[in-house]
MMTF fields as JSON, N, C-alpha, C and O atoms, coordinates in Angstrom:
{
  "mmtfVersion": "1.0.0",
  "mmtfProducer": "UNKNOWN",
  "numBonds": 459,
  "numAtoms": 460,
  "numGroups": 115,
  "numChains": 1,
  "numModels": 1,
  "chainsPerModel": [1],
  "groupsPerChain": [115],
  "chainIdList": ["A"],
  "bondAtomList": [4, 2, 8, 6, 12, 10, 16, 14, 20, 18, 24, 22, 28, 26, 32, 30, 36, 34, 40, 38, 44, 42, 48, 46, 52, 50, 56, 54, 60, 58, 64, 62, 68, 66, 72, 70, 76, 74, 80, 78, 84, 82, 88, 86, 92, 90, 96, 94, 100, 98, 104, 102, 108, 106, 112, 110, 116, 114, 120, 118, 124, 122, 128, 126, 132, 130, 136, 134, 140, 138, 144, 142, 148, 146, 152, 150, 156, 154, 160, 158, 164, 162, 168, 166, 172, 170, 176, 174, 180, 178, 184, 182, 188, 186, 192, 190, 196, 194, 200, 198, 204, 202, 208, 206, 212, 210, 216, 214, 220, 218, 224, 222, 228, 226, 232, 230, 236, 234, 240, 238, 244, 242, 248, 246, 252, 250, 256, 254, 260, 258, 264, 262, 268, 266, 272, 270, 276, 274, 280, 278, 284, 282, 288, 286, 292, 290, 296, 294, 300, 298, 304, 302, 308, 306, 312, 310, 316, 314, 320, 318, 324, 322, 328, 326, 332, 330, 336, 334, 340, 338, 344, 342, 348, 346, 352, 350, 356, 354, 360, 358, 364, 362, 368, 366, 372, 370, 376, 374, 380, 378, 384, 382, 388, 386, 392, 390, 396, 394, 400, 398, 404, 402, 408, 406, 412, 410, 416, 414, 420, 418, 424, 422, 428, 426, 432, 430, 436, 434, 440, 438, 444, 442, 448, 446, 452, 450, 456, 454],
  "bondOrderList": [1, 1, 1, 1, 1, 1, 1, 1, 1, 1, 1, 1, 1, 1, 1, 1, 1, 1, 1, 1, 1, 1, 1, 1, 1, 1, 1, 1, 1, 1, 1, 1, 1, 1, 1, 1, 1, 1, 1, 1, 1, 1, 1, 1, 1, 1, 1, 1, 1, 1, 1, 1, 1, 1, 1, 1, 1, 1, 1, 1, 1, 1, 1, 1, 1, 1, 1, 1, 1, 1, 1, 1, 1, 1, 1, 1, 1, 1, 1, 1, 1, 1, 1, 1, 1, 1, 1, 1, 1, 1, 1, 1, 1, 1, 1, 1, 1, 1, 1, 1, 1, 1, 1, 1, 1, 1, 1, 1, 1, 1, 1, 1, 1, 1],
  "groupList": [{"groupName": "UNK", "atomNameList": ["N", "CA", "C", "O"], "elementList": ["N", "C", "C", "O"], "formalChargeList": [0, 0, 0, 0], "bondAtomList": [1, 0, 2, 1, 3, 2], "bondOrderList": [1, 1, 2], "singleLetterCode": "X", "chemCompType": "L-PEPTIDE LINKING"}],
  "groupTypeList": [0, 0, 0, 0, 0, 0, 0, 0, 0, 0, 0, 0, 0, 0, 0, 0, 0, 0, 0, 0, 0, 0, 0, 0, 0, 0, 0, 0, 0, 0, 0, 0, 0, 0, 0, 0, 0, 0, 0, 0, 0, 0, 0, 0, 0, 0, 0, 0, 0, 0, 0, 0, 0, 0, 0, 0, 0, 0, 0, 0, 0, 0, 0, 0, 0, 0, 0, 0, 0, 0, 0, 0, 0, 0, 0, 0, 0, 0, 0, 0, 0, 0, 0, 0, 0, 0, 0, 0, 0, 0, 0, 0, 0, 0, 0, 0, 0, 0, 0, 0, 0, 0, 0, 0, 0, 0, 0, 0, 0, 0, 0, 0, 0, 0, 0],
  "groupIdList": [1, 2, 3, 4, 5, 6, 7, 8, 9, 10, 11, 12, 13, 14, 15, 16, 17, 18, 19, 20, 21, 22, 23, 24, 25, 26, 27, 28, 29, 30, 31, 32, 33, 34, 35, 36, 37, 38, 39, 40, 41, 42, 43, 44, 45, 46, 47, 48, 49, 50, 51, 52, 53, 54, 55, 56, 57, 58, 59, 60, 61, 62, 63, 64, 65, 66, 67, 68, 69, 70, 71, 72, 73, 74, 75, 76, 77, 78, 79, 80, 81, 82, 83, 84, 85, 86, 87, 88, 89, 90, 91, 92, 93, 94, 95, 96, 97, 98, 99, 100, 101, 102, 103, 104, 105, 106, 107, 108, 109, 110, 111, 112, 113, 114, 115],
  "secStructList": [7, 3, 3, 3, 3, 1, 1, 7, 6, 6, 6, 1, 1, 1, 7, 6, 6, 6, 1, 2, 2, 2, 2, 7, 6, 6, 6, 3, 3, 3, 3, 7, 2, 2, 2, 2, 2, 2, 2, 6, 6, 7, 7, 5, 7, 6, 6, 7, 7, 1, 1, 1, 1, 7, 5, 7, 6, 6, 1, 1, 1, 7, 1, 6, 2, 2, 2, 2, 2, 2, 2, 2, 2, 2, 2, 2, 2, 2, 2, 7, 6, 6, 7, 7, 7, 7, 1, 1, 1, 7, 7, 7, 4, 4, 4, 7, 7, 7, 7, 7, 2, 2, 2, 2, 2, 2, 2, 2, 6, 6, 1, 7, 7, 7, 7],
  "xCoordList": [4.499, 3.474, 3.326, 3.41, 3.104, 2.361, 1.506, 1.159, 1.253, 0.443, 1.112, 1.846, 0.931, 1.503, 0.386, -0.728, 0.841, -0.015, -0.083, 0.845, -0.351, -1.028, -0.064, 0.917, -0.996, -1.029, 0.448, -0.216, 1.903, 2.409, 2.421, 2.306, 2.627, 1.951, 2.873, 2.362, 4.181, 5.026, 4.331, 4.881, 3.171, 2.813, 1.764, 1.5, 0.679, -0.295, 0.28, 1.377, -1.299, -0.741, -0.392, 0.265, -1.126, -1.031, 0.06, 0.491, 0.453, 1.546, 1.261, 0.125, 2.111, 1.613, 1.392, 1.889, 0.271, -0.178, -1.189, -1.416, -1.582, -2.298, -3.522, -4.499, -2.873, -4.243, -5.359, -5.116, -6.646, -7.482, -6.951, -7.009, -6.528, -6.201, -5.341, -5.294, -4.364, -3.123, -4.341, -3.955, -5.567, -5.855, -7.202, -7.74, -7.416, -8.634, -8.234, -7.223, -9.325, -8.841, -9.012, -8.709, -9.436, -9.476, -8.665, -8.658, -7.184, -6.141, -4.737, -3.653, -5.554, -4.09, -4.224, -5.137, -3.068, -3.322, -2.224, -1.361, -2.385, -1.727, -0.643, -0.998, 0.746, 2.038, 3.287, 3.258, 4.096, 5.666, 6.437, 6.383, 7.104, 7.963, 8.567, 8.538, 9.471, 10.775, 9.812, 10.342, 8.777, 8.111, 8.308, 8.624, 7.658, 7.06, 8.361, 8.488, 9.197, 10.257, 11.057, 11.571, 10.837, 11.597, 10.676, 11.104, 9.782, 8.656, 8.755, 8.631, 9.034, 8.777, 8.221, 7.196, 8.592, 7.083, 7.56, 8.048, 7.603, 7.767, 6.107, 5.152, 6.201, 5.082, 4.98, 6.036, 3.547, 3.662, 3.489, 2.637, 4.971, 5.109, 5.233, 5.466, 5.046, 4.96, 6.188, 6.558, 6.739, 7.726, 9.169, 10.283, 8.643, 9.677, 9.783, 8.695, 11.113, 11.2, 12.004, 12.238, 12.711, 13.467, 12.74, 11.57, 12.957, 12.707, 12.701, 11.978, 13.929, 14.128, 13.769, 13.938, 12.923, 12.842, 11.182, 10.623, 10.571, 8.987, 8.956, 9.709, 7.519, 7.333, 6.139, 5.187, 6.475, 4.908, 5.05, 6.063, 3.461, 2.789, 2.785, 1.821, 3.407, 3.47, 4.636, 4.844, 5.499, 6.767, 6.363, 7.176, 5.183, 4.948, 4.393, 4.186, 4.226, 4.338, 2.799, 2.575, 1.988, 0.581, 0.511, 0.939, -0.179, -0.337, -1.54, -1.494, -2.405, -3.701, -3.585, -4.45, -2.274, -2.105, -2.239, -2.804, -1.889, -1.836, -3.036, -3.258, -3.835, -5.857, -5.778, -5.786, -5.736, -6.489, -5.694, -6.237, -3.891, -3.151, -4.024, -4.53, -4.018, -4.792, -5.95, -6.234, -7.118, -8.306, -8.184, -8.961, -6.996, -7.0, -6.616, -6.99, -5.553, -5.027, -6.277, -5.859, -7.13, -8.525, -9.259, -9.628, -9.449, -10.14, -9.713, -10.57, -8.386, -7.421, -7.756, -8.064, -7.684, -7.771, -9.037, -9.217, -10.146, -11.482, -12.152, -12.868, -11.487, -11.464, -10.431, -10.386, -9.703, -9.132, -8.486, -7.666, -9.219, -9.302, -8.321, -8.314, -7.296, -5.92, -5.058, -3.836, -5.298, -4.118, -4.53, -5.712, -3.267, -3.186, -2.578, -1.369, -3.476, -2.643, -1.965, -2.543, -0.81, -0.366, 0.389, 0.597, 0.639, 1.475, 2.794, 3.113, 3.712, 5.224, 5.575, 4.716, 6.647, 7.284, 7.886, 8.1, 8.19, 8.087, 7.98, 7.861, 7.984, 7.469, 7.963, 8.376, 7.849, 8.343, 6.976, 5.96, 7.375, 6.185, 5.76, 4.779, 6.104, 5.529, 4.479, 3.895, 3.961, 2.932, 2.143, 1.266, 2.226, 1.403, 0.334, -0.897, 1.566, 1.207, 1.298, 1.33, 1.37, 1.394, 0.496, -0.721, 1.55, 1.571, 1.626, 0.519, 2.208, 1.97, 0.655, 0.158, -0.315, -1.619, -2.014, -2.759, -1.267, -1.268, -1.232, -1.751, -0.435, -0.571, -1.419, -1.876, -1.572, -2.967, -4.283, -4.926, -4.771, -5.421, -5.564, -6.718, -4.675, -4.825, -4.5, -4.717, -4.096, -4.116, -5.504, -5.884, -6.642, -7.517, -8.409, -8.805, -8.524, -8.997, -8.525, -9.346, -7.665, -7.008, -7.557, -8.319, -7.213, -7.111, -8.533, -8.626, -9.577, -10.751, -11.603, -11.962, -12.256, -12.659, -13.761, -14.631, -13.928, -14.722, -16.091, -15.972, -17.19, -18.271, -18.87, -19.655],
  "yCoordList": [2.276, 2.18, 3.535, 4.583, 3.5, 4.508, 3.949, 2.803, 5.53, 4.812, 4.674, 5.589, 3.439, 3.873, 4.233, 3.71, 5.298, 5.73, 4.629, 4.935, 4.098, 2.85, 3.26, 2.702, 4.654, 4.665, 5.701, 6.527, 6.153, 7.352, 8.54, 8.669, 9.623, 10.722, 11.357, 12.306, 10.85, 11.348, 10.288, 10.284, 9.526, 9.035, 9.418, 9.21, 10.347, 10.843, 12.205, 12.723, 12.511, 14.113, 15.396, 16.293, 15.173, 17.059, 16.853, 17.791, 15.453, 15.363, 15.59, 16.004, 15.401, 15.714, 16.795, 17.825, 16.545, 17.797, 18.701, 19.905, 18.06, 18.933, 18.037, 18.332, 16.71, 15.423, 14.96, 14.316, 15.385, 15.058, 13.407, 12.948, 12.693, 10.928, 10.909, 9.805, 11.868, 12.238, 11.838, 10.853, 12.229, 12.453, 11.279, 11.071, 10.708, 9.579, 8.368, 7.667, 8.402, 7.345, 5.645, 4.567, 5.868, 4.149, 3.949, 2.855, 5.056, 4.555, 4.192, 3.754, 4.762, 4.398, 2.706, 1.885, 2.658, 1.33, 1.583, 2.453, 0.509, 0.967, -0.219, -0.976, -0.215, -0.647, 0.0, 1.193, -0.679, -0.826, 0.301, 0.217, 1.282, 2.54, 1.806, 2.147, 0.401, 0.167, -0.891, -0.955, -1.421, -1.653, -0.73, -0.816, 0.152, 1.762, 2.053, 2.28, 1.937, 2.167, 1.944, 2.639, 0.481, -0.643, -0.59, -1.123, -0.239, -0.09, 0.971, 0.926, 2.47, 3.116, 3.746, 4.356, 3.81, 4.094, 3.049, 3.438, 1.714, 0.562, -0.087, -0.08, -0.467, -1.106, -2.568, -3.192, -3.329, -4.012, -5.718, -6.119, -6.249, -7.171, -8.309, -8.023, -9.634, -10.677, -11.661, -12.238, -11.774, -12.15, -11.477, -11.959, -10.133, -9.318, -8.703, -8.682, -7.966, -7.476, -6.409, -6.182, -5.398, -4.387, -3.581, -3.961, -2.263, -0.874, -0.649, 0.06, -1.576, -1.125, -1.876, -1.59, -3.497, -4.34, -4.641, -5.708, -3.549, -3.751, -4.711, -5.113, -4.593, -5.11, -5.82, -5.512, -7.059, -7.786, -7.614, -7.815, -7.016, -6.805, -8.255, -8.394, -9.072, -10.387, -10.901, -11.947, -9.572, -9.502, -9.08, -9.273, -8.516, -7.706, -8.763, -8.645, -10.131, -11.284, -11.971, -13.137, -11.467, -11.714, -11.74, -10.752, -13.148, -12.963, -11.869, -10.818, -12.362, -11.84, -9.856, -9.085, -9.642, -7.764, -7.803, -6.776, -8.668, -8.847, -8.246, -7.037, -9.17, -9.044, -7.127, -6.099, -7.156, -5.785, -4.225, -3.226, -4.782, -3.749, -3.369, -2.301, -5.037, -4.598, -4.15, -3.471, -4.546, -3.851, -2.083, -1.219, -1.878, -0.538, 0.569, 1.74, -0.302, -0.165, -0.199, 0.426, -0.431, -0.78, 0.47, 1.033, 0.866, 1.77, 3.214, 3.955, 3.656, 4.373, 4.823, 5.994, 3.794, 4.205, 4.776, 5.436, 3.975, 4.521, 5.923, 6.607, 6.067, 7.637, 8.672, 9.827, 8.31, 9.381, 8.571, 7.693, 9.282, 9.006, 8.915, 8.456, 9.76, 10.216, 8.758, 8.906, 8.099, 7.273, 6.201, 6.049, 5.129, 3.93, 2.677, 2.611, 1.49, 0.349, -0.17, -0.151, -0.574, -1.098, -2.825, -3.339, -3.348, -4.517, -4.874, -5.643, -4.133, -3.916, -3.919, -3.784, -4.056, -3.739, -2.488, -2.298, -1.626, -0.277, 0.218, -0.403, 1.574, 2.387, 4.106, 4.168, 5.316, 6.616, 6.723, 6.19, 7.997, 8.032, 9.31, 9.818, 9.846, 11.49, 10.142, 10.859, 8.965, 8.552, 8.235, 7.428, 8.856, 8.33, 7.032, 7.027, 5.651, 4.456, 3.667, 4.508, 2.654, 1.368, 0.256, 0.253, -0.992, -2.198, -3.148, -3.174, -4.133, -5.159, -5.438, -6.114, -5.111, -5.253, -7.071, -7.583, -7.726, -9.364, -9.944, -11.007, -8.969, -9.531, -9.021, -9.728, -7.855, -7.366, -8.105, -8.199, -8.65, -9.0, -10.327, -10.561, -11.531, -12.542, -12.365, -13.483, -11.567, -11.287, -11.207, -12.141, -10.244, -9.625, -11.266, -11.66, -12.027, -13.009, -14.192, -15.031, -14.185, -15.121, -14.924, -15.755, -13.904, -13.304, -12.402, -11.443, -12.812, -12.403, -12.897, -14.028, -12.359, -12.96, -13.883, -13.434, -15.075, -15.823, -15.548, -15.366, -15.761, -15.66, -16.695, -16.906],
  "zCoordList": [18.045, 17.022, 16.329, 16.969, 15.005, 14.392, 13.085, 12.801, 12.228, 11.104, 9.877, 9.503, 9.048, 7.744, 6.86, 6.878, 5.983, 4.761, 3.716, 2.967, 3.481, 2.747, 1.169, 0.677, 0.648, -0.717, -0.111, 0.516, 0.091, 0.324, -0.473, -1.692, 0.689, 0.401, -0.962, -1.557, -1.433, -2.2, -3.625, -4.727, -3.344, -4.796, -5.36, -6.544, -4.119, -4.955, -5.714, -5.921, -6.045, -6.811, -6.567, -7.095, -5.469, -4.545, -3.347, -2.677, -3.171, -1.867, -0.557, -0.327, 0.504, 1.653, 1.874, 1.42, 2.929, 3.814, 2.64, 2.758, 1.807, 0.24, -0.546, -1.235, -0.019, -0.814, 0.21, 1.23, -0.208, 1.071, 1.283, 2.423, 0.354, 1.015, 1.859, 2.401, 2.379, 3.395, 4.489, 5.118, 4.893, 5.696, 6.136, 7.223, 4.871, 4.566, 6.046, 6.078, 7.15, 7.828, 7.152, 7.664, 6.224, 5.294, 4.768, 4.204, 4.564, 4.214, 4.873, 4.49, 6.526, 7.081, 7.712, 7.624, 8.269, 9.128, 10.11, 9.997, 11.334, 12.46, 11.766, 10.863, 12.38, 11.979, 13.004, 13.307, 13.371, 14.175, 13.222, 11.995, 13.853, 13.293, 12.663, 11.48, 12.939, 12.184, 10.691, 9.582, 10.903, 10.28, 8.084, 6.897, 9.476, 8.508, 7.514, 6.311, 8.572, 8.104, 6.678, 5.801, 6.995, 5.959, 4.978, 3.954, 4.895, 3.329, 2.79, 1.566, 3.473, 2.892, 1.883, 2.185, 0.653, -0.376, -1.12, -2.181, -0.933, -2.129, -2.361, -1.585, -3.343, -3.727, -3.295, -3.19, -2.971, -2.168, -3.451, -4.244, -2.918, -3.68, -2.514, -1.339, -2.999, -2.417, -2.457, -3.479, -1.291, -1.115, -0.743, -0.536, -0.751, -1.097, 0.156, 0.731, 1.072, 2.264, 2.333, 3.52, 1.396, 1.232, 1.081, 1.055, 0.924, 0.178, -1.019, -1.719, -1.329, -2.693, -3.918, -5.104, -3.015, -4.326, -3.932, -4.187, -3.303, -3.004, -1.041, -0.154, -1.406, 0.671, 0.313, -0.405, 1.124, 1.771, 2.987, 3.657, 3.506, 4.485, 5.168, 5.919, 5.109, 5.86, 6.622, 7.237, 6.326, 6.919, 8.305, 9.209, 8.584, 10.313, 11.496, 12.704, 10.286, 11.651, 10.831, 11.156, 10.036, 9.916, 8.623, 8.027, 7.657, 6.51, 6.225, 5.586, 6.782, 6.867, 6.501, 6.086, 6.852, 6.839, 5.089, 4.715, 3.995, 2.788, 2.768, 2.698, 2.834, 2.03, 2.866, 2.188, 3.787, 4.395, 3.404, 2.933, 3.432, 2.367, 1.124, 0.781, 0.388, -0.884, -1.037, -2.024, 0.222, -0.264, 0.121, -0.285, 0.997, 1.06, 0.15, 0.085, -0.705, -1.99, -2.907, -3.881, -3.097, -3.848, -3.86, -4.891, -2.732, -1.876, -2.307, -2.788, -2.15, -2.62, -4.137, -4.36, -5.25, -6.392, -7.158, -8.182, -5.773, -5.642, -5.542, -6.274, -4.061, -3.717, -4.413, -3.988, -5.353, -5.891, -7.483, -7.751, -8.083, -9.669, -10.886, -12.028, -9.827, -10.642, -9.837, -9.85, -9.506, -8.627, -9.411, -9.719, -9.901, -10.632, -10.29, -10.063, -10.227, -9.689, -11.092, -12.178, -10.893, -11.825, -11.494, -10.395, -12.758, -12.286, -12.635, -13.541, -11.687, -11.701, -10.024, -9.152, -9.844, -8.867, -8.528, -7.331, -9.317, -9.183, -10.102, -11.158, -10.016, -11.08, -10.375, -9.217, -11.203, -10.446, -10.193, -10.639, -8.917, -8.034, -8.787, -8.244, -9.645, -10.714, -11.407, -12.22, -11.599, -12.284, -11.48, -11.789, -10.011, -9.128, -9.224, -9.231, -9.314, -9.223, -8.291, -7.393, -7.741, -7.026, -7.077, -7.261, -6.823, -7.134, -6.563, -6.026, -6.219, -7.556, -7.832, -6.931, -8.979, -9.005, -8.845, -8.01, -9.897, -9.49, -8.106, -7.765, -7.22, -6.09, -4.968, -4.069, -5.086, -4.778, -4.852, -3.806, -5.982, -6.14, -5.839, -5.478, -5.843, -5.314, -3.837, -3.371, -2.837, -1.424, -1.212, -0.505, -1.648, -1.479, -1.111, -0.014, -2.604, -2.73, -1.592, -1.223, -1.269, -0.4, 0.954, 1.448, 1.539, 2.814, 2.898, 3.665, 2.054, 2.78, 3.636, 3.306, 4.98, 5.786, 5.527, 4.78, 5.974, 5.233, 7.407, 8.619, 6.205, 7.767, 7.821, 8.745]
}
């Protein structure tokens, strides 16, 4: 086990070890190394399971990791003003963006806990 950085540290502005969000515990989440791995800094698209063509968080066995990604992704653009969701599948990480906002947003809606 370790953590993945939700928003990665090569997409905000100041980078690792320099952006107080490196360090925000509302942006990490616990996640499998080989997990971590295979996402690396892709933006989180639905349906998708590479590096290179975006990641759903539903690949780690649990739809439910969807809603919790995006509201952390939410959260993220919250606490730091310069960071942008957008709706693409990728984008360079010098515009410090991430995505897919469409699917973000219907995860959030989907996969919220109902009481």
């Amino acid at each position: 086990m370790n953590k993945e950085h939700t928003w990665p540290a090569s997409r905000t502005v100041l980078g690792r070890d320099k952006d107080p969000l490196e360090d925000d515990i509302h942006m990490v989440r616990p996640t499998l190394k080989s997990d971590n791995q295979n996402r690396g800094n892709s933006f989180y698209v639905e349906g998708k399971n590479s590096s290179t063509s975006g990641w759903d968080p539903a690949n780690c066995g649990n739809e439910t990791y969807r809603g919790d990604s995006a509201r952390i992704m939410f959260y993220c653009v919250v606490a730091d003003p310069q960071l942008k969701l957008v709706d693409k599948e990728t984008d360079s990480s010098s515009n410090h963006t991430m995505g897919k906002l469409s699917d973000l947003i219907k995860w959030h809606l989907k996969y919220t806990i109902q009481s």
